[in-house]
C-alpha positions as CSV (number, residue, x, y, z in Angstrom):
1,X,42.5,75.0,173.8
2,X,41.6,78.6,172.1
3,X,41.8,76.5,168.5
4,X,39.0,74.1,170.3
5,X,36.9,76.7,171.2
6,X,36.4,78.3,167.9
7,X,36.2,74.8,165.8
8,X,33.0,74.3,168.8
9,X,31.7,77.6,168.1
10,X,32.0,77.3,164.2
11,X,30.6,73.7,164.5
12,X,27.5,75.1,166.6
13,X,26.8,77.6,163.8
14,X,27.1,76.0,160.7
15,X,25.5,72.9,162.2
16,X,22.4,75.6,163.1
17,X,18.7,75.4,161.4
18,X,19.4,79.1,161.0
19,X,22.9,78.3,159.6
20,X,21.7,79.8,155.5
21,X,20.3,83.4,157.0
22,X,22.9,83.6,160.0
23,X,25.2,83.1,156.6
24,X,23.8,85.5,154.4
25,X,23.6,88.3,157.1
26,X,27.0,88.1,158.4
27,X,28.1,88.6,154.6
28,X,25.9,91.8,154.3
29,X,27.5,92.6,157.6
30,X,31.3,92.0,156.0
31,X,30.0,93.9,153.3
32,X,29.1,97.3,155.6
33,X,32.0,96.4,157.5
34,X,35.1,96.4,154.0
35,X,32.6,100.2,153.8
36,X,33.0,101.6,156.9
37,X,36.6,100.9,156.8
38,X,37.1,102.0,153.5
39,X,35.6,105.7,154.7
40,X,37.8,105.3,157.8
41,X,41.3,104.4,156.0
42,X,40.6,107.6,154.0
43,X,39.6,110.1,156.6
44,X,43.1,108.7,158.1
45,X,44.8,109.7,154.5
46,X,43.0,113.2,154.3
47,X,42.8,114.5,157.7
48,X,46.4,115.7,158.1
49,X,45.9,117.6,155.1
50,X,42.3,118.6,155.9
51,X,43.2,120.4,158.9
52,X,46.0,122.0,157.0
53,X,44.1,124.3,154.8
54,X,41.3,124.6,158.1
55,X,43.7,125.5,160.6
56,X,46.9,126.8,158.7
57,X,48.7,127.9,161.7
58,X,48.0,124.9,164.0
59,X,49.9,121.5,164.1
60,X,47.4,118.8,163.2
61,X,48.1,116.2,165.2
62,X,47.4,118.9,168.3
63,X,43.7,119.6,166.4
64,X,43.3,115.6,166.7
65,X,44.3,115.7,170.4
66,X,42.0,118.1,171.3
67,X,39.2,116.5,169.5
68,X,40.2,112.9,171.0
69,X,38.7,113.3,173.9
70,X,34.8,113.6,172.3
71,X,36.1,110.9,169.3
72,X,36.5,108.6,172.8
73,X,33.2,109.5,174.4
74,X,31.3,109.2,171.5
75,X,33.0,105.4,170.5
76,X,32.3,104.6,174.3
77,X,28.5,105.5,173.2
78,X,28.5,103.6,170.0
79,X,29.9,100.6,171.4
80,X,27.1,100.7,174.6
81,X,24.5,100.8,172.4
82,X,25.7,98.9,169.2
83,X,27.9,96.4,170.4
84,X,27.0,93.1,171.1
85,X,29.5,91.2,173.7
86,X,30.2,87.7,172.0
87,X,28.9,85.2,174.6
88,X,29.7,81.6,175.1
89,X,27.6,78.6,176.7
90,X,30.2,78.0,179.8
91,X,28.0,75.5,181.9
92,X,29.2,72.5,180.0
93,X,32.8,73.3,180.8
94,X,32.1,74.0,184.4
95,X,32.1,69.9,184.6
96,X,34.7,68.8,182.7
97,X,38.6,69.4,183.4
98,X,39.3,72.8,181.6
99,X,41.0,75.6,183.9
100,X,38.2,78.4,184.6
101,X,41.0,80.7,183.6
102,X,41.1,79.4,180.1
103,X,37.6,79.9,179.3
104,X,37.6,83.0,180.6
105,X,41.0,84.4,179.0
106,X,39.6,82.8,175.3
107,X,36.1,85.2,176.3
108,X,37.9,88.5,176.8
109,X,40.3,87.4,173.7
110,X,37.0,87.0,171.5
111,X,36.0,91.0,172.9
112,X,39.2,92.3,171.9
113,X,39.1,91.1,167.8
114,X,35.9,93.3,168.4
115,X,34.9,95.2,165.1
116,X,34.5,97.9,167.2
117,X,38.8,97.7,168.2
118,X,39.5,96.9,164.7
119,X,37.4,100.4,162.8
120,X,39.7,103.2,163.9
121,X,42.9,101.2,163.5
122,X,41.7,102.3,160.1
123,X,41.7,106.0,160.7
124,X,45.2,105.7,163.6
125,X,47.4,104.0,161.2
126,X,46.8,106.1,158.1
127,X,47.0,109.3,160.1
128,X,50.5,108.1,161.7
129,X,52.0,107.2,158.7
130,X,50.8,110.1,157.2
131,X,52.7,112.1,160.4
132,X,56.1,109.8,159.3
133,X,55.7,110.9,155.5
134,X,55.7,115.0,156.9
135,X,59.0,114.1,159.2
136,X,57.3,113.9,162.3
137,X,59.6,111.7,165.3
138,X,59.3,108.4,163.9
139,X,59.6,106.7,167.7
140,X,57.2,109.3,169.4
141,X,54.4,108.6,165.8
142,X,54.6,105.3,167.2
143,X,54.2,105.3,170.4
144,X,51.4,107.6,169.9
145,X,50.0,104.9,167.8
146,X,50.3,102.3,170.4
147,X,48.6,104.6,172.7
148,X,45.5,104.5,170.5
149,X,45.6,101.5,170.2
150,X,45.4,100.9,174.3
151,X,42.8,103.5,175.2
152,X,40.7,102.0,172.5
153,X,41.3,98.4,173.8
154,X,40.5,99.8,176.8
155,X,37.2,101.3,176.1
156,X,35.9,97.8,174.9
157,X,36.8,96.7,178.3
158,X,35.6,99.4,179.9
159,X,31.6,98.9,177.6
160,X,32.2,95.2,179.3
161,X,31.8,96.2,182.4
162,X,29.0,98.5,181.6
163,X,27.0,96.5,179.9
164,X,27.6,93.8,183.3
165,X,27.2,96.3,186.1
166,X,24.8,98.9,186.5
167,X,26.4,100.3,189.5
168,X,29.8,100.6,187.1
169,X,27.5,102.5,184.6
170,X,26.0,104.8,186.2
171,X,29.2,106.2,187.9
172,X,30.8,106.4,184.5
173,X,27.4,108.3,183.1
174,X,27.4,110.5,186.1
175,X,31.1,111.6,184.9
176,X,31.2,111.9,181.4
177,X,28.1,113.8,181.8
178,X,29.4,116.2,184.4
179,X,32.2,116.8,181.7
180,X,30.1,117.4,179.2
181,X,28.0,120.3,180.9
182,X,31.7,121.7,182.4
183,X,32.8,121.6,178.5
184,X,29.5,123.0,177.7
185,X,29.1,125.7,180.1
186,X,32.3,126.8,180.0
187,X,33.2,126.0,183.8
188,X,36.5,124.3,182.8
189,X,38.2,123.7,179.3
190,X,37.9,119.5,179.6
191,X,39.1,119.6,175.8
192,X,41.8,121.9,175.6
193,X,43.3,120.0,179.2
194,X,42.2,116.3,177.2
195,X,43.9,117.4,174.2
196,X,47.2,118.6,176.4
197,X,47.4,115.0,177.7
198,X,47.0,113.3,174.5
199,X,49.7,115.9,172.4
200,X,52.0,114.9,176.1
201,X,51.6,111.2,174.9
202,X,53.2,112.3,171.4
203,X,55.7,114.4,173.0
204,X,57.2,111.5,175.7
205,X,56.9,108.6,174.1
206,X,57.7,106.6,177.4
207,X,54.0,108.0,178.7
208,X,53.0,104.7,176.4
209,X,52.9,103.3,179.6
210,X,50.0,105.2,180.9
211,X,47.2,103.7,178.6
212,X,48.9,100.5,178.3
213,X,48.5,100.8,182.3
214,X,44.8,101.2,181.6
215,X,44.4,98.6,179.5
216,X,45.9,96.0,181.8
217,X,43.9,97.3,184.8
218,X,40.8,96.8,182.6
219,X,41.5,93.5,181.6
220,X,42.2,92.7,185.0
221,X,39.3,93.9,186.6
222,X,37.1,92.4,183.9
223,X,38.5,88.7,184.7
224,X,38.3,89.3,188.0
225,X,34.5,90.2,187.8
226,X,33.8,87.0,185.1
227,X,35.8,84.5,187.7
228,X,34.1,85.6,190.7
229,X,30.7,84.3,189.3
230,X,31.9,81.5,187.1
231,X,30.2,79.1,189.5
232,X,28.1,76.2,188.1
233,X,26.0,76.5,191.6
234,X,25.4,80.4,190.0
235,X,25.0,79.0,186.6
236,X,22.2,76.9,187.7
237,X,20.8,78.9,190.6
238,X,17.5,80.9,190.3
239,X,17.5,84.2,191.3
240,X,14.6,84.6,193.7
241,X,13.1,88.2,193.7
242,X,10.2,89.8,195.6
243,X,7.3,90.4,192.6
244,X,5.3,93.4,193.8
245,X,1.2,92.8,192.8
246,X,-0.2,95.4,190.9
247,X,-4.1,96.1,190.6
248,X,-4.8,96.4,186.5
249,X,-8.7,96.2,188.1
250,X,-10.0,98.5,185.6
251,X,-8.9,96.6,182.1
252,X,-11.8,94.1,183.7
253,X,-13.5,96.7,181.2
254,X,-11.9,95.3,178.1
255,X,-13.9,92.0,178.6
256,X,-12.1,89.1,177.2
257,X,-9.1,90.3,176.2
258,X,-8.2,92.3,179.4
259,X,-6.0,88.9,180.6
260,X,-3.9,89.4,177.6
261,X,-3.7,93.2,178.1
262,X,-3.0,92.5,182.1
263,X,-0.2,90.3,181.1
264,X,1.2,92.4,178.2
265,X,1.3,95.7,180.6
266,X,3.1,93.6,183.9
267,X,5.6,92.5,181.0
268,X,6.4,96.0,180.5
269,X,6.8,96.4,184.0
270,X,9.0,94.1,185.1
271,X,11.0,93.4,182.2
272,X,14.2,95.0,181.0
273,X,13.8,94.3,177.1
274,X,10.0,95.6,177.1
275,X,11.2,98.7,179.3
276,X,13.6,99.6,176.5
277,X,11.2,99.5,174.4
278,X,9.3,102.0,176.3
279,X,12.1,104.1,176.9
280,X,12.8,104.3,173.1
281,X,9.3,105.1,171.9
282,X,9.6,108.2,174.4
283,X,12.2,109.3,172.5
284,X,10.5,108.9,169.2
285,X,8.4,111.6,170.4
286,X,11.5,114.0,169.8
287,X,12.3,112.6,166.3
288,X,10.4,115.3,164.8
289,X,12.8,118.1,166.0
290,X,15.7,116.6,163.6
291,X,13.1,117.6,160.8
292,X,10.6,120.5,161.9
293,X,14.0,122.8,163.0
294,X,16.0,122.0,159.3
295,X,15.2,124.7,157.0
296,X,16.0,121.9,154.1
297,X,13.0,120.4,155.0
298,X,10.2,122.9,155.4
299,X,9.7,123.0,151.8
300,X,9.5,119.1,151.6
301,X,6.7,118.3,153.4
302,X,7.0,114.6,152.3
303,X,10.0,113.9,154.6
304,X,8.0,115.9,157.2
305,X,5.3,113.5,157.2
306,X,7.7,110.6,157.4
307,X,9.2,112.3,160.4
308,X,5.1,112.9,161.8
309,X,4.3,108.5,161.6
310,X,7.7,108.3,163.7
311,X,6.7,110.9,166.6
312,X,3.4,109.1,167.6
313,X,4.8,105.7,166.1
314,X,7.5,104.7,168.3
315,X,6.0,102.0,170.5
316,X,4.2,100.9,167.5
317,X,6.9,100.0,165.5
318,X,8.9,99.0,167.7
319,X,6.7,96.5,170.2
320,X,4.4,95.8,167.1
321,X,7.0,93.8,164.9
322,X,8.0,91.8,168.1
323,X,4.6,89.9,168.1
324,X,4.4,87.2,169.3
325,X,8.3,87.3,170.2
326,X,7.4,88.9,173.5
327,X,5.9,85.8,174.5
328,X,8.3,83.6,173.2
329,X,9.7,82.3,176.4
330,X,5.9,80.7,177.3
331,X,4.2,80.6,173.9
332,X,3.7,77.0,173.9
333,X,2.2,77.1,177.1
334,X,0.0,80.2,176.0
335,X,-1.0,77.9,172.6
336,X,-2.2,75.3,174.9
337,X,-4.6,77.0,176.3
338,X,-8.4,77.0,175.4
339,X,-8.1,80.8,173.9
340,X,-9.2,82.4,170.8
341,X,-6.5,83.7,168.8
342,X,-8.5,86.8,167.5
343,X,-8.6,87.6,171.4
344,X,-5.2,87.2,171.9
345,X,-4.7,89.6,168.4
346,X,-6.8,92.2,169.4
347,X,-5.4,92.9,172.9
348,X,-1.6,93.9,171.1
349,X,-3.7,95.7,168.8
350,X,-5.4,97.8,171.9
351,X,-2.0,98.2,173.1
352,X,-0.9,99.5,170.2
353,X,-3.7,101.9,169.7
354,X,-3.4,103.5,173.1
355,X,0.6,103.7,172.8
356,X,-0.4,106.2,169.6
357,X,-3.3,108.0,171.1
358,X,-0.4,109.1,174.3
359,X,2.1,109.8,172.5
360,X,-0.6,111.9,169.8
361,X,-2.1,113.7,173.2
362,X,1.9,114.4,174.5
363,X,2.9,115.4,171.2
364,X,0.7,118.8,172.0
365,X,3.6,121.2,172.3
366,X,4.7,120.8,168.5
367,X,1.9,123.3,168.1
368,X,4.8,125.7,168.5
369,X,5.8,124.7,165.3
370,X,2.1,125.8,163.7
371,X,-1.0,124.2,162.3
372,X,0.5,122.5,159.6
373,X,2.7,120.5,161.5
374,X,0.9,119.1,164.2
375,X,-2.0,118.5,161.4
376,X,1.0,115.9,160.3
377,X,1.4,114.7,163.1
378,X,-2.3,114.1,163.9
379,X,-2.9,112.7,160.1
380,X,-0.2,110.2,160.7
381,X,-1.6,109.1,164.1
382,X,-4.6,108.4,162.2
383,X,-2.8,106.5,159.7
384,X,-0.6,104.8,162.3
385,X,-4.0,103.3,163.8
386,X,-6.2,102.6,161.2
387,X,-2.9,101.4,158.9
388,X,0.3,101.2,160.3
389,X,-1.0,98.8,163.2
390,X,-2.5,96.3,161.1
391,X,0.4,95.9,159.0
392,X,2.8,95.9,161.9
393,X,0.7,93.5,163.3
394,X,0.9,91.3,159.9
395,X,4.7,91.3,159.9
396,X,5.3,90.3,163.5
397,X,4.5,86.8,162.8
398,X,7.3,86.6,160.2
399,X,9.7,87.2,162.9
400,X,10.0,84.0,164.9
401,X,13.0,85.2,166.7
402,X,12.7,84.7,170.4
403,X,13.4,87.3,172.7
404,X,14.5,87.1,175.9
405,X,12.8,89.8,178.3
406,X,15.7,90.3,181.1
407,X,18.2,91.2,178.1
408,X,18.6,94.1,176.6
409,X,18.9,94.8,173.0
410,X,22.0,95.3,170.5
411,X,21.9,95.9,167.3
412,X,23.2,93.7,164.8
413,X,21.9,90.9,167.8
414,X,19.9,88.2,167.0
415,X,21.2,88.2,163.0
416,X,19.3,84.7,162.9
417,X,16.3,86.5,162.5
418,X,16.6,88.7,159.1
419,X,14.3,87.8,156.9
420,X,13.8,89.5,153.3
421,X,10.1,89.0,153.9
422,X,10.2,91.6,156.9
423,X,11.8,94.7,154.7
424,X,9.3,94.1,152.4
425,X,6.6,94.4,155.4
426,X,8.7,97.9,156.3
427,X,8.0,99.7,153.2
428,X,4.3,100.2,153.8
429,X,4.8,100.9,157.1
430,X,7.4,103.7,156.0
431,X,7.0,104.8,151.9
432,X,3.1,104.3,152.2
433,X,2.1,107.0,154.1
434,X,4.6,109.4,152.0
435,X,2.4,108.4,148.6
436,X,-0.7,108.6,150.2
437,X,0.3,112.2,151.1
438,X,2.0,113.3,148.3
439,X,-0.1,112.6,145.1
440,X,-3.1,114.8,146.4
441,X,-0.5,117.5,147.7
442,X,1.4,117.3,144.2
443,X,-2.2,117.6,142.0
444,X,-4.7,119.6,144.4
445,X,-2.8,121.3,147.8
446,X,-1.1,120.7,151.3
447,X,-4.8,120.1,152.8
448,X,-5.9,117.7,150.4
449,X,-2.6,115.8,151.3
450,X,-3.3,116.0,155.0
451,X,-7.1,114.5,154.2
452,X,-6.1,111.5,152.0
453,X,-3.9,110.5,154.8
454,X,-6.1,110.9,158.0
455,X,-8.7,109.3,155.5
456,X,-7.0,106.4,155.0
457,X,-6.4,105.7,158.7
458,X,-10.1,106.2,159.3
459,X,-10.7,103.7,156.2
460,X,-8.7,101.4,158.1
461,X,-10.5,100.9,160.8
462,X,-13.7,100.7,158.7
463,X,-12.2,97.2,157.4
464,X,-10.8,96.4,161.2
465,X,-13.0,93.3,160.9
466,X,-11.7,91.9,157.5
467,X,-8.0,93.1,158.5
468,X,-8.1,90.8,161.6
469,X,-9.6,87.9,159.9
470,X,-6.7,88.3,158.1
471,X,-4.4,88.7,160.4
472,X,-5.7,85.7,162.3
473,X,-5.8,83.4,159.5
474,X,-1.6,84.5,158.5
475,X,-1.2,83.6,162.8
476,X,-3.1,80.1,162.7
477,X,-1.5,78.8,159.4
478,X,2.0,79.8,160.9
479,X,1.3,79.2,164.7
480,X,3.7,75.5,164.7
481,X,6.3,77.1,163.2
482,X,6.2,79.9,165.2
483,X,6.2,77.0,168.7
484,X,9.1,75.0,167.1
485,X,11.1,78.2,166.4
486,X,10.2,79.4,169.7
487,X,11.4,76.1,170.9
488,X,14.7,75.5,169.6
489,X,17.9,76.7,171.2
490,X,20.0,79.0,169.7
């Protein structure tokens, strides 16, 4: 039956009008993948030898256990916010004679030859047979192996359940940050007591059993949380919720496009995908503190003005190239309507604009940092306005990927979508505002670089009119391609 399910699977992709891109990114994806492992099979080689000459009078294999318990955390981290769980259309099995205990053993199978379970086999097996080469315990090497190999089975298991119950998630947040702070304020040693239960593991090899436990447990409780709603009257049913009104009164102002900007804000609201969207751009406001605190970079101001379109950019960039994607899941109802497109283009583009001027007004305490960086900052809001909107605003309509609000994102998701055409649209939006900066700050000073920059924002919206004729005439041409795209089910 597993041999079924992935000639179905393989029959549903190849046979898919996205079959030629879905191709070409999953080999660019192979491609980073043969990398990653590559840098991973030689960190296994090289470690044991690495913490030699580091730590001369230390065994290496206790450095690694003291360090495993942060390599953990952190691969727990990755895989929340990178990995995306493989899912599988179940309603037409519901109705047909297949055991529900099939389906949903072949499901957990397809999370466990995860990328993510297969990467630090790479480093684990290098570094073990490295330990057999030196004459370490050949039995107790192994079963340290195996033990690995469990806790990080076990962690994809574990990201399941996170990623499918929030009240799971935030009882694992609350303890692996009360850890943290007891690690970091020095309340209680959590990696020197971590790293005496992993070197124990080593030491016994019977204590095997203790992540293979784990493991087991996991998998357990993960079929049992799949089976309990693997219901076709669940499948089907509608999940009725209580929809508090909110009073958006005072867009009226806007004229005709406050509808648009009264639907675009409750989407926000009451959406998951649009509220991490918000939740990211407030972090973009921070992005300027990898650069502004590096001494390497005060003396390249160019990858400090990169860093400056980023901090009042976030929501920008990121909501921006999702247009019209957000309203993917009624665009063909929004299309029928008697509405002017240029309204319809103009209310995102408001959005947009006051998403900059916020984050601009709450980027006030870089001051701290002096004149000449907040002048960055306020140059590339300019240019993020006048610029960076329109041509966000150009490339969202070459992304006809649907989104679907009540899911969260993961990257390397919706792989359908890449399109050459939209990292040619990124390079304006990202090397442009470095050129315009740097060929008056190479030939006259920092100031003159500053002006061209704020300048061409304020040219920008000079030409606002001609841009969204544009614009609108790029939406119209495409706007049945965009409904059939929209349409189709992936």
């Amino acid at each position: 039956m597993f041999k079924r399910f992935l000639a179905l699977e393989w029959k549903q992709f190849s046979r898919s009008s996205y079959f030629e891109k879905g191709l070409a990114i999953k080999i660019l994806l192979i491609l980073g993948a043969l990398y990653f492992i590559a840098c991973f099979g030689v960190l296994g080689v090289a470690a044991f030898f690495m913490i030699q000459d580091g730590f001369p009078n230390q065994d290496p294999l206790v450095v690694v256990s003291n360090f495993l318990i942060f390599w953990f955390m952190a691969d727990l981290a990755f895989r929340f916010f990178m990995q995306q769980l493989p899912v599988m259309n179940i309603k037409p099995y519901m109705i047909i004679p297949i055991k529900r205990k099939t389906v949903i053993h072949y499901l957990l199978g397809k999370t466990t030859l995860s990328f993510f379970n297969i990467l630090p086999l790479f480093f684990f097996l290098p570094f073990s047979i490295v330990l057999l080469v030196q004459g370490y315990p050949p039995l107790n090497v192994v079963s340290w192996f195996f033990s690995m190999l469990f806790f990080t089975i076990s962690l994809n298991y574990l990201n399941f359940l996170l990623n499918k119950n929030n009240k799971f998630f935030y009882v694992i947040l609350s303890i692996l940050a009360g850890l943290v702070l007891l690690e970091y304020f020095e309340v209680y040693p959590i990696s020197e007591s971590a790293g005496t239960f992993f070197y124990t593991i080593y030491q016994k090899w019977y204590a095997v059993s203790i992540p293979l436990l784990l493991m087991i447990l996991l998998y357990r409780r993960n079929y049992k949380f799949i089976r309990e709603s693997f219901y076709l009257d669940d499948a089907i049913r509608k999940e009725s919720q209580e929809v508090s009104s909110t009073n958006l009164g005072f867009l009226n102002r806007f004229g005709d496009i406050a509808p648009f900007l009264k639907n675009d804000i409750k989407l926000i609201m009451r959406n998951a995908r649009p509220k991490q969207v918000m939740l990211m751009s407030f972090l973009f406001l921070f992005y300027g503190l990898i650069f502004y605190t590096v001494d390497t970079y005060k003396d390249s101001p160019v990858f400090l003005v990169f860093a400056s379109i980023f901090v009042t950019g976030g929501f920008l960039l990121s909501f921006g190239q999702l247009v019209p994607s957000w309203d993917s899941e009624y665009y063909k109802l929004l299309m029928s309507q008697n509405i002017p497109y240029r309204k319809y283009l103009e209310s995102k583009w408001y959005l947009m604009v006051v998403a900059v001027v916020v984050s601009f007004i709450l980027s006030t305490p870089y001051l701290y940092f002096g004149y000449k960086i907040y002048s960055m900052i306020a140059a590339g809001a300019l240019f993020n306005i006048g610029l960076n909107s329109f041509i966000t605003l150009y490339g969202g309509v070459l992304n006809r990927v649907p989104v679907e609000l009540n899911v969260k994102a993961k990257a390397f998701s919706n792989t359908q979508g890449f399109n050459p055409t939209q990292l040619l649209i990124a390079l304006p939006k990202m090397a442009g505002p470095m050129l315009i900066f740097y060929i008056p700050y190479k030939f006259i000073n920092f100031e003159a670089g500053i002006l061209a920059l704020a300048l061409s924002g304020i040219l920008g919206l000079v030409f606002k009119k001609f841009f969204f004729n544009q614009i609108e005439k790029v939406y119209q041409k495409g706007k049945y391609k965009t409904i059939a795209a929209f349409d189709e089910k992936k």
